[in-house]
N, C-alpha and C positions, 0 to 999 in steps of 0.2 A: 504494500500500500504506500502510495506517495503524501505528502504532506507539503502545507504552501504555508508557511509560517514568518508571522513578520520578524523583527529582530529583537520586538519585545517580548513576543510568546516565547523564543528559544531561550532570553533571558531564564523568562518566569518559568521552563522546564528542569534549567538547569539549576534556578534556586533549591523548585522544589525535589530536587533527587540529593541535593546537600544539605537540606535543612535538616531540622531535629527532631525526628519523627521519633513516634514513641518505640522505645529502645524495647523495654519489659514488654515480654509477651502477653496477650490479652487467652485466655485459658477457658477454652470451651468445653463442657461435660458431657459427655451423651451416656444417658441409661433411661433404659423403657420405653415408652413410648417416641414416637419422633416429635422434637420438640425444635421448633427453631431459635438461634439464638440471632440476634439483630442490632445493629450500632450506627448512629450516625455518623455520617463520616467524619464529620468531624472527630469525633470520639475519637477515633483510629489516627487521624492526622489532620491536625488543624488548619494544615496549611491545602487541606484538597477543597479543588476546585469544586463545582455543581455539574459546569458542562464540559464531560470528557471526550468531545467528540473531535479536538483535536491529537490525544496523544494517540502512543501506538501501544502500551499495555499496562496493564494494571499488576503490579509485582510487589511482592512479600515472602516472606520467608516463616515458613510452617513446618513443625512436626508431628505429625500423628501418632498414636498409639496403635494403629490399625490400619489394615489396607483395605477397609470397607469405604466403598464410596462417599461422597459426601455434595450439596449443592451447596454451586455458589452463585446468589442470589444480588442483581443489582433492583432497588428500587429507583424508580425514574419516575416521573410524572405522568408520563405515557404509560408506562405501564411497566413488569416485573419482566426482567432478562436474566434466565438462568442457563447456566452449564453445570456438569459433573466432572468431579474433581478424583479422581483417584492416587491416593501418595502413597508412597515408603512407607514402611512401619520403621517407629524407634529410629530418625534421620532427619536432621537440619539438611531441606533444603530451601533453595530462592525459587520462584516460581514468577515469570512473564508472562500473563494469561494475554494471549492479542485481543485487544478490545473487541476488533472485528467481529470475531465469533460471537461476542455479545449484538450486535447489529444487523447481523445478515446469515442468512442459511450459507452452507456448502453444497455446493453442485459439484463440486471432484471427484473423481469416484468411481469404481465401474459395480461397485459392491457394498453392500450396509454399513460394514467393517472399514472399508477405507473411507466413504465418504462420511461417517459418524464418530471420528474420533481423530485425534492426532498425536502422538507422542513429545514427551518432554523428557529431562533428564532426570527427573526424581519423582516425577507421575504422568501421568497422561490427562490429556482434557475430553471430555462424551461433548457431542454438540448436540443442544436440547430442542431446539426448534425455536425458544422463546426469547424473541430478539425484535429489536426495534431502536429507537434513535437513544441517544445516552448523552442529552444536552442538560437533561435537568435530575441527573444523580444526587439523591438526598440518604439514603441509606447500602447496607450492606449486611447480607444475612447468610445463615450460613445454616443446612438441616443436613443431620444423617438419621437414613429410613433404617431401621429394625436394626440397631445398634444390637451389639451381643456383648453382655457385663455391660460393664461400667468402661467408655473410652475416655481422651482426650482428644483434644485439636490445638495447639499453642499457634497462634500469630504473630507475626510483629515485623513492623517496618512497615507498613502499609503504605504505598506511593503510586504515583504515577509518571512514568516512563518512555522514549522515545525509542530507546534498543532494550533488544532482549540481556535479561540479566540471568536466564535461568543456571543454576548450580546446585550440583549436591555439594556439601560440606565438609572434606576431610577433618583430620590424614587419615582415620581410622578404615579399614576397607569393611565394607560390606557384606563379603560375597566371599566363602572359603575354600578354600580347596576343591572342595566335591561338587562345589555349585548351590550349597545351602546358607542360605540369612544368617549373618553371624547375628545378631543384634535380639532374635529370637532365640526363646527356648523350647524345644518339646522333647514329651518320651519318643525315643530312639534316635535321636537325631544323630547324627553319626560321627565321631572324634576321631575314628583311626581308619585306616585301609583294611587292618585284621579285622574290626565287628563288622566290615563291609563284609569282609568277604566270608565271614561266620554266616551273616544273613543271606547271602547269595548261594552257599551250599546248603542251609538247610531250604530253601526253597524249593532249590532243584530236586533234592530229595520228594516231594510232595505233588510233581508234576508226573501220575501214574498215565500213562495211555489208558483209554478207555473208561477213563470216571463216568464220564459223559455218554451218552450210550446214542450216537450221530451215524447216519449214513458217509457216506465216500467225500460226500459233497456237505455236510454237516445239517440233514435232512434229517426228519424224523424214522426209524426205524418202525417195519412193520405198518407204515401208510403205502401207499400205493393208487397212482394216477399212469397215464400215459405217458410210458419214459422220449424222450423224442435226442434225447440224445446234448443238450441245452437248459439252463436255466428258463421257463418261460410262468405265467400267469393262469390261475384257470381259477373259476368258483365252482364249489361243490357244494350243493346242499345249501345255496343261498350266503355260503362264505368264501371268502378270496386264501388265495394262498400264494405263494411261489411251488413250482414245481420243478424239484431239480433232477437235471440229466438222467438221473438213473429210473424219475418217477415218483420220487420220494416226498413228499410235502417238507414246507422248507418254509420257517420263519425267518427273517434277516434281523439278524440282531448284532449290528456292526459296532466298531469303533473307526473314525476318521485319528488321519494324522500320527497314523502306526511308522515311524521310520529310527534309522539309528542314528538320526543327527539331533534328534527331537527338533525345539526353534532356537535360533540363535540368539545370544547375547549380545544386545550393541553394545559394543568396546569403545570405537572411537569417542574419544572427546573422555570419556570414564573410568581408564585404565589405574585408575586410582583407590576404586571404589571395589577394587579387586584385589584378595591376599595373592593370589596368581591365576593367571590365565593356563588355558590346553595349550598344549602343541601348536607350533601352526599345519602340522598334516591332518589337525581335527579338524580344519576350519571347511566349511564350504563356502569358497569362495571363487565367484565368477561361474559359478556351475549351474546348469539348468536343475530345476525341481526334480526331482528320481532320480540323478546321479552321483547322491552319496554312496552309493555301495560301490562305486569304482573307484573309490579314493585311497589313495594310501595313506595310512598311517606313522606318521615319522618317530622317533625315537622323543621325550619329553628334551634332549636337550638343544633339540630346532630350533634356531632363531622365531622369532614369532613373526608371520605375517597378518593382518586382519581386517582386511578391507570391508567385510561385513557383519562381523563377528562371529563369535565363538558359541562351540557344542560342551559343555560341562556334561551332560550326560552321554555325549560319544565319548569323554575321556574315561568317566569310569566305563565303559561300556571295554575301551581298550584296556583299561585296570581287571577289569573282570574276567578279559579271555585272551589276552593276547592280541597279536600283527593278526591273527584269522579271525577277527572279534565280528566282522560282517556275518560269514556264513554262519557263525556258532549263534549270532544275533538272530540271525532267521528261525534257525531251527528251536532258540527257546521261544521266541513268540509266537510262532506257530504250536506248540505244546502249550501254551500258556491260553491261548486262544484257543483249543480242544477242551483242556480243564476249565475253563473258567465260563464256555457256554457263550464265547464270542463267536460266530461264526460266518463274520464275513470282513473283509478287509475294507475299508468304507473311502469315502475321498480325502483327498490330503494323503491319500501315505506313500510308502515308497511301491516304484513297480514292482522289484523282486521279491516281493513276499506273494504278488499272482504270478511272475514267472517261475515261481518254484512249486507250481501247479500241484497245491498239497492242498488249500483252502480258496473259497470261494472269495472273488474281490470284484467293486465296481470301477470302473476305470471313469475319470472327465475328461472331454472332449474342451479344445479351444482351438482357436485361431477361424472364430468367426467376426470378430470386430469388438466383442462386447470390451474386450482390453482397453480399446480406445474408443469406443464412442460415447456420446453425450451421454451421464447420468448410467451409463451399463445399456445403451440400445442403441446398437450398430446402427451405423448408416448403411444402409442396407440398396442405395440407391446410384450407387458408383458400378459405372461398367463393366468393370473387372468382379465383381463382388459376387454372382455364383458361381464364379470359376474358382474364388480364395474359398470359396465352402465347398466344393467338390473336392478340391486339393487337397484340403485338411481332414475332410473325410475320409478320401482315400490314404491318406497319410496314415492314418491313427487308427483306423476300423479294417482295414485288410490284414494286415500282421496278427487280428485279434478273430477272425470271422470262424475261425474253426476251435475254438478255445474253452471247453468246458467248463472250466472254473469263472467263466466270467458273467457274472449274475445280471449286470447291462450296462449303459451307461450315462452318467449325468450329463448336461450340455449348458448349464450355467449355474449359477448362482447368487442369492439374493441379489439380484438388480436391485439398484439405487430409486427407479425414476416409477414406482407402481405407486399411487396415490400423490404426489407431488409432480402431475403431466404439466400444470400450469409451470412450473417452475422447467421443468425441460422443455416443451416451445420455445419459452422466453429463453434459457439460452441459447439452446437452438440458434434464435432468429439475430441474438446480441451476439455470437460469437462470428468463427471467419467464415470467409466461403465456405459451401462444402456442398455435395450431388444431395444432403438432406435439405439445405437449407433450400436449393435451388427450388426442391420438389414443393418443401412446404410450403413457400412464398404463390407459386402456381396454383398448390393443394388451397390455399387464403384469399387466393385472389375472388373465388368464388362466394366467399363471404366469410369474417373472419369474426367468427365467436367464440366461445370456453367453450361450447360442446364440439364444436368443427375443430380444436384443435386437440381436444379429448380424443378424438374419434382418429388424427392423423396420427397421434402415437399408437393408436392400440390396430390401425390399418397396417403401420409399417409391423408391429411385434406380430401379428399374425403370417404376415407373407415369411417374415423370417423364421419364422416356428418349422412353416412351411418345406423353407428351401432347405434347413438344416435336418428334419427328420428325416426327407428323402433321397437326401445326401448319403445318410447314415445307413437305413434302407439298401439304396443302392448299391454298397459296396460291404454291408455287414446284414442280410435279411436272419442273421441265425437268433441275434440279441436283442433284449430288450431297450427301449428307450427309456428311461427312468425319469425324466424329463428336466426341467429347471428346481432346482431347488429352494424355492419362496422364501423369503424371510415375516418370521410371524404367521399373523392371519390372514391369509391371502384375500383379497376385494372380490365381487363377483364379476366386476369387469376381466379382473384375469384368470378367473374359475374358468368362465365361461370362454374364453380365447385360448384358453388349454385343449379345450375338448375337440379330440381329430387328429393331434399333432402326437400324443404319449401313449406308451403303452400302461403307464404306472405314476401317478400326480406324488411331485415330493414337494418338502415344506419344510423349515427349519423351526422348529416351535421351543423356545426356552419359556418354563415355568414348571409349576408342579403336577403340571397335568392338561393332558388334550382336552377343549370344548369338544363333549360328543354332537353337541350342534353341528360345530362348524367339521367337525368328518362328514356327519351326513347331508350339509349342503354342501360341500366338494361333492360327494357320492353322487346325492340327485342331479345337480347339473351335468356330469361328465361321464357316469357311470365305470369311473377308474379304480383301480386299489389305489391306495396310498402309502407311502412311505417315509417315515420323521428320519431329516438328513441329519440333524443332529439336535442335540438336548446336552445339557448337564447340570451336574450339580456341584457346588465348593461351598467351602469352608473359611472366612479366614483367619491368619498365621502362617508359620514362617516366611514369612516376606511372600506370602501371596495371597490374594484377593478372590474374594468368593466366588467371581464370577459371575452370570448373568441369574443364575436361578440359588441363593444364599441359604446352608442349613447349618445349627448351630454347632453342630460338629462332625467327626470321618463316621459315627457313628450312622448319623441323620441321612449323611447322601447315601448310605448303602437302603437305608428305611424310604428318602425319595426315588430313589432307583428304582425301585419294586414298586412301588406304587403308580410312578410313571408309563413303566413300561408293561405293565398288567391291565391299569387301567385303560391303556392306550390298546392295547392286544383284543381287549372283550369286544370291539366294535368289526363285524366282519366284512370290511372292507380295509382295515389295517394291517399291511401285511410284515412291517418292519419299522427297526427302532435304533437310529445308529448313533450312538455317543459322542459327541466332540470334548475330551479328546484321547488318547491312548498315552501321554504322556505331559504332566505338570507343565504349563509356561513357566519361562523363567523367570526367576524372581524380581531380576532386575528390567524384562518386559522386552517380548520380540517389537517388532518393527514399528508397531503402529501404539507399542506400550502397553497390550493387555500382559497380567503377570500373574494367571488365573490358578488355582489349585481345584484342578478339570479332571486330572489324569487318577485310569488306573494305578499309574507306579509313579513315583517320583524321581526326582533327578540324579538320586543314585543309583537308577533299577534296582528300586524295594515296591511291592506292591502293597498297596491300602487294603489290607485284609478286610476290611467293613464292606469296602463295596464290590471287592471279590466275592463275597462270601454270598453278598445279597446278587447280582450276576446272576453266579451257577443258581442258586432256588429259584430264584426267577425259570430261567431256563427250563428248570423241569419240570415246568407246572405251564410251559407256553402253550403245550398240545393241548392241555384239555381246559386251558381259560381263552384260546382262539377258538376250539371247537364249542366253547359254549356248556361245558360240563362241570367245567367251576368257576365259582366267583374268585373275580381278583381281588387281592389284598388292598385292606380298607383304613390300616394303621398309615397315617399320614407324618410327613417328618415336621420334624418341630424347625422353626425358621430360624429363630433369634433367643 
């Protein structure tokens, strides 16, 4: 953002970043209910202004108790502008929030996840929707929802700013050895290499073949349909299923994000914040996504290189087995995945755990534009543009058309632009040329309203639903289409635009549980099964954050998990339930700054026995609460 400032605004910016702002933190408490706490600004600094609409950020320096979210709250005259705030647990840092984001939505993005949030270096910021002008700032408030115990929030230096000042606060590092929160405490948390690797053998010990009593394909035993030789869809009896290769009935009960680099650690600019860093032969760097398993592993006394950061959980993972720590990495989570009632490898993970054609996996499909186009929806209107979707499909779907293990394939993911169409036109028409804007301008000429512009994004999402299923088709007829997978509750405008293009409607739904509503109005509109791309549940502590659906401990998400994914099972048109994610983000926050505690196992490869344990029960109770023979579990997890 640029700025036209006379010589006396810079004056009066630069007073106010020298001035004497209150030093002593202001000390906020959260327990029980969500309670907002609120200050004039003055309160906080007497020298701030009312009307912030010339600086570029609003910066202070905070430590939380906790890495539970928190809003930050501007009141204005107009009306209230909020964002969420996610920090460090137990860490002084500085925080530059861009005002911007208080003023105006983000259209960036080809994804919920990229255009919903941004990273910082000691938290991340959510973008709330609730923004408008910030000329007449009178207050400043601050709420966290379902606090757990008793937290704090400390502030202080409250100012306002022209450059970013963000820092975490030495010298003390963060981040130890193994990739876990120094600043936290919990039982087991890991002090030596030797209790690691005590833990890792008796695990292994406990990974029998056959607990689980699965077909070839990790099907139900003793069911029986029409083998065809492929993963495909059939309803029996008024319910949906998968039907694997062999004939077998087949729930999908996935995990995304199964790989051995897990997500990386940004280093740059933080290398401080670290007792030490991997190797640099951990790092993936410069590499396209699925190509950690061809990486070499270099000895720990490798210079470091780290251009996008580092794997703490690929280093113990090399601690754990050795230079062959790849295939020995396949072969236990593959076993870990038979034991534990996981039985499909979901999106996000690496390819070789489906090219070791031992367990079922879905593959996604790209390079149809959605990378770069407006809000996540190609320009679909550029001359070349079914030949880059025939390409890609041929690219990606022949090598896979004879492949038994592969259950289908996804072909996008929450699009940014489904219920914000005004805001995509508009850019759209305010950005450069381009063969969309050409169309739409012709498409308006004919009369330009909010439905006639409604009607041209959801004319262009359908032609492209279009050309890519039959792409797909074309050069893969064996596999399913699994379709886009929705963020949230999907609108009926795109229920209904679905229908003709999928073999299977998927949805990404974080909470405690599926509206049986809204399954059966997907269902009546489209007549598809359905399939949840992903869910989870966290907790927080050790330097990680609850994540999108919060329970009040590893106890509770094993008690959400079954309830989730049972209640979600009893509706017969749900055919599967995939977990995001098979591996804790890092504490110190992959790319975009989520630093969730999501995963089966954490960053040592130790697994959350709570919600293993609830997994596999689930699992053996799927046949006969999708068949309708028993009720799903009704004990609900406690939140906070």
């Amino acid at each position: 953002m640029k700025y036209t400032l006379s010589f006396f605004k810079i004056a009066f910016v630069l007073f106010l970043t020298a001035c004497s702002v209150k030093k002593e933190p202001v000390i906020v408490k959260f327990k029980g209910a969500s309670l907002e706490k609120k200050w004039a600004i003055k309160e906080l600094n007497p020298e701030l202004p009312s009307d912030w609409s010339s600086f570029g950020f609003l910066t202070f320096e905070m430590k939380s108790s906790t890495t539970q979210r928190f809003e930050l709250r501007l009141y204005d005259s107009a009306g209230i502008r909020r964002l969420t705030i996610q920090p460090f647990q137990g860490a002084w840092v500085r925080a530059s929030i861009p005002l911007v984001h208080f003023q105006t939505r983000n259209t960036k993005g080809m994804d919920m996840a990229a255009i919903g949030k941004t990273a910082r270096p000691g938290y991340w910021i959510g973008f709330s929707g609730s923004v408008g002008t910030i000329k007449h700032v009178d207050s400043l408030g601050i709420i966290m929802r379902q606090p757990i115990d008793s937290q704090t929030l400390e502030i202080r230096n409250v100012r306002l700013t022209m450059a970013i000042q963000d820092t975490v606060f030495g010298p003390n590092p963060l981040v130890d050895e193994f990739g876990q929160w120094i600043p936290s405490e919990w039982q087991g948390k890991a002090k030596t290499i030797d209790e690691l690797k005590t833990s890792w053998d008796n695990e292994d010990k406990t990974l029998h073949p056959g607990d689980l009593k699965v077909s070839k394909y990790g099907g139900f035993p003793g069911t029986k349909a029409k083998a065809t030789g492929f993963f495909r869809v059939q309803k029996i009896d008024g319910i949906w299923w998968f039907v694997d290769p062999e004939g077998h009935l087949f729930f999908s009960t996935g995990s995304c994000g199964i790989g051995p680099w897990a997500e990386l650690s940004r280093i740059p600019g933080r290398e401080y914040i670290f007792a030490t860093l991997p190797p640099a032969g951990l790092v993936v760097s410069n590499q396209p996504a699925g190509t950690a398993a061809n990486q070499t592993v270099t000895p720990p006394s490798q210079p470091p290189r780290r251009d996008r950061g580092s794997s703490f959980y690929t280093w113990n993972l090399y601690r754990r087995f050795g230079a062959d720590w790849n295939s020995k990495w396949i072969d236990l989570t593959v076993r870990r995945m038979e034991n534990w009632g996981i039985n499909t490898v979901g999106n996000w993970s690496d390819p070789s755990l489906g090219n070791s054609h031992r367990i079922a996996y879905v593959a996604t499909l790209s390079g149809w534009g959605i990378e770069t186009g407006v809000m996540g929806l190609p320009d679909i209107y550029s001359t070349d543009y079914a030949s880059k979707v025939d390409a890609a499909a041929k690219r990606q779907c022949t090598p896979k058309k004879d492949d038994p293990y592969l259950l289908g394939y996804f072909i996008g993911n929450e699009q940014p632009w489904p219920g914000r169409e005004a805001e995509l036109i508009k850019t759209v028409l305010e950005g450069g040329e381009t063969p969309m804007q050409t169309e739409l301008k012709k498409y308006l000429a004919s009369g330009d309203t909010p439905e006639r512009r409604k009607a041209f994004a959801y004319n262009t999402f359908t032609k492209f639903l279009g050309m890519v299923n039959a792409a797909i088709k074309k050069y893969d007829p064996n596999h399913l289409n699994l379709g886009i997978r929705y963020g949230g509750s999907p609108s009926d405008d795109i229920i209904k635009a679905s229908k003709g293009y999928f073999d299977v409607f998927s949805m990404n739904v974080y909470g405690y549980s599926i509206n049986q509503n809204t399954l059966q109005k997907i269902y009546d509109f489209t007549g598809l099964p359905i399939i949840i791309g992903e869910f989870h549940f966290g907790t927080p502590g050790r330097g990680l954050a609850p994540g999108l659906a919060q329970t009040r401990n590893q106890e509770e998400r094993g008690v959400a998990y079954r309830y989730y994914v049972e209640n979600a099972a009893a509706h017969p048109a749900l055919i599967g339930t995939h977990w995001f994610q098979w591996i804790d983000q890092p504490s110190t926050g992959r790319n975009d700054g989520e630093n969730y505690n999501i995963g089966f196992i954490d960053v040592t490869d130790r697994p959350y026995s709570e919600l293993v344990d609830a997994a596999k029960e689930t699992f053996n109770r799927l046949l006969e609460v999708h068949s309708g023979k028993i009720q799903p579990v009704s004990r609900q997890a406690i939140t906070r």
